[in-house]
C-alpha positions in Angstrom: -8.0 -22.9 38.5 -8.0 -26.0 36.2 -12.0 -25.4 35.8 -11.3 -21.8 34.4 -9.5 -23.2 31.5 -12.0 -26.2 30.6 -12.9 -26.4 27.6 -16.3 -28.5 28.5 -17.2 -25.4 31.4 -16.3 -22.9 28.6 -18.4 -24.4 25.6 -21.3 -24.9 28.5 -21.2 -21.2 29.5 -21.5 -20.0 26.0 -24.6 -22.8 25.6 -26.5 -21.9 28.8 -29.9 -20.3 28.4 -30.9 -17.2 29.1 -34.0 -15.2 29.0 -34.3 -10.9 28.1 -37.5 -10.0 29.7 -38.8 -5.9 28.5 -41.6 -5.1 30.7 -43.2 -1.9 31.4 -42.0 0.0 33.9 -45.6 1.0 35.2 -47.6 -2.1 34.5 -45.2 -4.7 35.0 -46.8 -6.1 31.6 -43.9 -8.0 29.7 -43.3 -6.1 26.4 -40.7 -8.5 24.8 -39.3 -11.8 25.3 -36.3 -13.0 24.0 -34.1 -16.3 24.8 -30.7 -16.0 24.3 -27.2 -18.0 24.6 -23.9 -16.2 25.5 -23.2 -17.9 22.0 -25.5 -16.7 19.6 -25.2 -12.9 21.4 -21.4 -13.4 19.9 -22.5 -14.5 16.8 -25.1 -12.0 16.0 -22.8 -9.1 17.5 -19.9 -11.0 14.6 -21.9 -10.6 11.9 -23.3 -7.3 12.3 -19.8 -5.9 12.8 -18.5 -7.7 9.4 -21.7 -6.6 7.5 -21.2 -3.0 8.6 -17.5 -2.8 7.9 -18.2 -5.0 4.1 -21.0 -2.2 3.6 -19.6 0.7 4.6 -16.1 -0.7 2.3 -18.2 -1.2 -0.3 -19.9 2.3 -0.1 -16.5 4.2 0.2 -14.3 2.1 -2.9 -17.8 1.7 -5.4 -18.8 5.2 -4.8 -17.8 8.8 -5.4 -17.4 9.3 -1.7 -13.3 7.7 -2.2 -12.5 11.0 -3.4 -13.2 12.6 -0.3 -10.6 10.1 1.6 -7.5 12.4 2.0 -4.7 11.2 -0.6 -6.9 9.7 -3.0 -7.4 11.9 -6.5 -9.4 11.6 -9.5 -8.2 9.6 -12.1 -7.1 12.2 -14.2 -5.2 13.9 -11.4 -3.8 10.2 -11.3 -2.6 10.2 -15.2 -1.3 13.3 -14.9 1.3 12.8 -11.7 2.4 9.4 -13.7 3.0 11.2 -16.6 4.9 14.1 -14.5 6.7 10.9 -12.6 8.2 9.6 -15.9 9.0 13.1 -17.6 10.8 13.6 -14.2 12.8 10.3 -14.0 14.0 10.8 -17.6 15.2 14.6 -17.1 17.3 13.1 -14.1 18.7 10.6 -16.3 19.5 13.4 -18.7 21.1 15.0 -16.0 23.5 12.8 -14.7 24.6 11.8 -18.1 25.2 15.7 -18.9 27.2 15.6 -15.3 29.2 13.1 -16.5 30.2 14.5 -19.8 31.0 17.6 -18.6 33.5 15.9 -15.3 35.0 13.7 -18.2 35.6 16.9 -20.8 37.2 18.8 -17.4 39.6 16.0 -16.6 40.8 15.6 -20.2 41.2 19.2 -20.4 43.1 19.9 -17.3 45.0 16.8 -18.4 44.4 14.0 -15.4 43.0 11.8 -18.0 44.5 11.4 -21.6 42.0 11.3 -24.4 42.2 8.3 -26.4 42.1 8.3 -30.0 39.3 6.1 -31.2 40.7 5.7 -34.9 44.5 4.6 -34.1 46.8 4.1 -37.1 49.7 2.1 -37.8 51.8 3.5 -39.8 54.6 0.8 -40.9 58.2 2.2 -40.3 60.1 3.1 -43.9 63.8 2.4 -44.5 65.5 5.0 -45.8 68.1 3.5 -48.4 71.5 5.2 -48.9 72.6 5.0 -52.5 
């Protein structure tokens, strides 16, 4: 079980030669001839795979095929939902300070909270003199 796990078996399996032989299936004549590791196999099937997934990345953001991805608009459409986001925030705001105006205004006129006089005076007390 301890051989499985070597890291010398391992690293010998991946160098071990091998040959591809494509022969005609009427002549026996050998067509092809290719010699191959379990190693390089893995590296060649690597870097195809990332190549193909850098190219076909590269196709879909540097090209005009991204606007066919669902949930991806043009840049106007873009603009114009960031503009709509901001007009939208700011009329909430507006709202919830017209809310609160109109709770205050009911609860001083129903009398549960005394309005307070921004401009107090003091008015000093006069004695009256009796002559």
């Amino acid at each position: 079980m301890a051989r499985l796990f070597d890291p010398n078996s391992t690293l010998k399996r991946l160098r071990n030669r091998y040959r591809l032989v494509i022969m005609n299936d009427d002549t026996y004549e050998e067509v092809v001839t290719f010699k191959l590791s379990r190693l390089s196999v893995y590296i060649t099937f690597s870097t195809m795979f990332v190549l193909l997934v850098g190219l076909t990345v590269a196709l879909i953001t540097f090209t005009n095929l991204k606007y066919y991805l669902p949930g991806y608009g043009t840049q106007s459409q873009r603009k114009e939902l960031i503009l709509y986001k901001t007009k939208i925030d700011s009329l909430e705001r507006a709202m919830q300070y017209k809310d609160q105006y109109l709770d205050n205004l009911k609860k001083v006129l129903s009398g549960e909270m005394k309005a307070l006089d921004t401009a107090t005076l003091e008015i000093p007390q006069v004695e009256k003199s009796t002559n």
